[in-house]
N, C-alpha and C positions, 0 to 999 in steps of 0.2 A: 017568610023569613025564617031562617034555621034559627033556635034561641036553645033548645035540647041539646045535652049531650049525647054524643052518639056512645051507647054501650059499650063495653069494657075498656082495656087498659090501651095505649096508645104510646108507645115513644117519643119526644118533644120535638126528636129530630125525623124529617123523611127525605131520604132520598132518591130522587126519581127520575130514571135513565129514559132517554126516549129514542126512537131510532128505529131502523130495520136494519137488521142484522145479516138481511139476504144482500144488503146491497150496501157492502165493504165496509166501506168507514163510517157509514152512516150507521152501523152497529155499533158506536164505540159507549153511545151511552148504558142502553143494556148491559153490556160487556164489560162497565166497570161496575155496575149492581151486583154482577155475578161476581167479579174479584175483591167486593166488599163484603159480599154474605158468605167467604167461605174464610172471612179474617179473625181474629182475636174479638175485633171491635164489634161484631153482627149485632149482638144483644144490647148495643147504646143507640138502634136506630131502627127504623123500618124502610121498607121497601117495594119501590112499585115499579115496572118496568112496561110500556106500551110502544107502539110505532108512533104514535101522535099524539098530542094535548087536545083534550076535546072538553067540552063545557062538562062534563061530569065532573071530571075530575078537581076543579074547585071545590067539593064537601072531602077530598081527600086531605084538605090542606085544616080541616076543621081539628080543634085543638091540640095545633104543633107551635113549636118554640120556635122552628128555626125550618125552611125548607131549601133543599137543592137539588136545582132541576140539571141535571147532566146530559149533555148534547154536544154532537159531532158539528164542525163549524169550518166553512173555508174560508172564513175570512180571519178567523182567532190569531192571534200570534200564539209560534208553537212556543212552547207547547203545551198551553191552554191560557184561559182566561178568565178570572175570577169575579164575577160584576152582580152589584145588588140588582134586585126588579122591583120598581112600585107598579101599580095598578095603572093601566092605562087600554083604554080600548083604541086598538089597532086595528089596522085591516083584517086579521085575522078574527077580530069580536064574534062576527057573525058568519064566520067557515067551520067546514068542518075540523080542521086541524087547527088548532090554537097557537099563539105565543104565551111564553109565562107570564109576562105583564097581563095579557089577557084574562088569563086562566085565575091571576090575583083579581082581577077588576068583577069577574062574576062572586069570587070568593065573598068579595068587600060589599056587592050589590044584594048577596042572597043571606049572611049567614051571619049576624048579631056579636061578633066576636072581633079581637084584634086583630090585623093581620102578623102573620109569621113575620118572623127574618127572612128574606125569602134571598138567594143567588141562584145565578145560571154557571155552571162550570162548563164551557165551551171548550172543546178541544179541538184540536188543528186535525184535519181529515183531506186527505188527497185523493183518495180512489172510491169515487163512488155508482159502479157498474155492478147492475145487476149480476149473483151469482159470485162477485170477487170478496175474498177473506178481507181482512183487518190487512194493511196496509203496513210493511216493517216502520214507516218512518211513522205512521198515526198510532202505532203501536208499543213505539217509546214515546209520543207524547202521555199515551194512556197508560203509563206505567208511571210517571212522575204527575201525573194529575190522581191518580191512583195514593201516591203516598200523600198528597196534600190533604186530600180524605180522611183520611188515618191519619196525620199529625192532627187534623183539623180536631176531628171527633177525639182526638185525647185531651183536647185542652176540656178543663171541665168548664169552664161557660158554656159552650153551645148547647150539652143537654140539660144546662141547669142543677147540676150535680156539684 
C-alpha cells in the first residue's frame, strides 16, 4: 500500500485526455489537453495524455483534489457529457485498457489516501477510421466542452484556491 508522498509539488487538479488521435474522433481527448495547455488557465492544472487507461495510471491520481478524465464517446449526447466516477471493478479490472471507475477502484485498493473528485467529460465523436482528422461536428462539440474546462477551472473550488 502507497502511504508516502510522491516528491515535489503536484497541482490538486489533473486532467487527462485519452484516445488515439490517429483514429479521428477518437483523438478528441488528447486534443483538448493540448487546447488546455496552451490556455491562460495551464498553470491551475496538470496533465497527462495516453491512448488507454491502464493500471498504472491509478498512482497518477495520488494527491489530487479533483480528477478529469476526457474521452471521445458515441453514445454522449452532444455535445458532451459531464458524469462523476466512483470506484467500481468492471470488466475492464483486469484488461489491458482500463475504464475510470476502474482506474479509481486500483487507486482506492493500492494507495492509503482519499479519493479525488473524480468526472469523465465524454464528448460526442462520429468518425472514428483509421488515418481520419477530428471530425467538423465532434470538433464543435470539442470546442464547447473545451470552454467548460476553462469556466470550470476558474471557479476557485475545484483547485482549492
Amino acid at each position: 500500500m502507497l502511504k508516502q508522498p510522491i516528491e515535489g509539488t503536484l497541482a490538486p487538479v489533473l486532467i487527462f485526455g485519452y484516445g488515439n488521435p490517429a483514429r479521428g474522433d477518437d483523438g478528441l481527448g488528447p486534443r483538448v489537453v493540448e487546447l488546455m495547455q496552451s490556455g491562460q488557465e495551464r498553470a491551475r492544472f496538470d496533465a497527462i495524455t495516453d491512448y488507454q487507461l491502464q493500471v498504472e495510471h491509478s498512482l497518477d491520481l495520488v494527491h489530487r483534489r479533483r480528477v478529469i478524465f476526457v474521452d471521445a464517446s458515441v453514445s454522449a449526447a452532444a455535445p458532451y457529457e459531464f458524469t462523476p466516477v466512483l470506484p467500481a471493478r468492471d470488466i475492464s479490472y483486469t484488461s489491458h485498457a482500463m475504464s475510470p471507475a476502474a482506474v479509481l477502484a486500483v487507486y482506492q485498493q493500492v494507495c492509503d489516501q482519499a479519493l479525488p473528485e473524480t468526472n469523465v467529460l465524454s464528448i460526442r465523436g462520429y468518425e472514428f477510421e483509421l488515418g481520419s482528422p477530428i471530425s467538423a461536428a465532434a470538433g464543435e462539440n470539442m470546442r464547447h466542452a473545451v470552454s467548460f474546462l476553462r469556466q470550470l477551472l476558474a471557479t476557485a473550488d475545484i483547485t482549492g484556491n
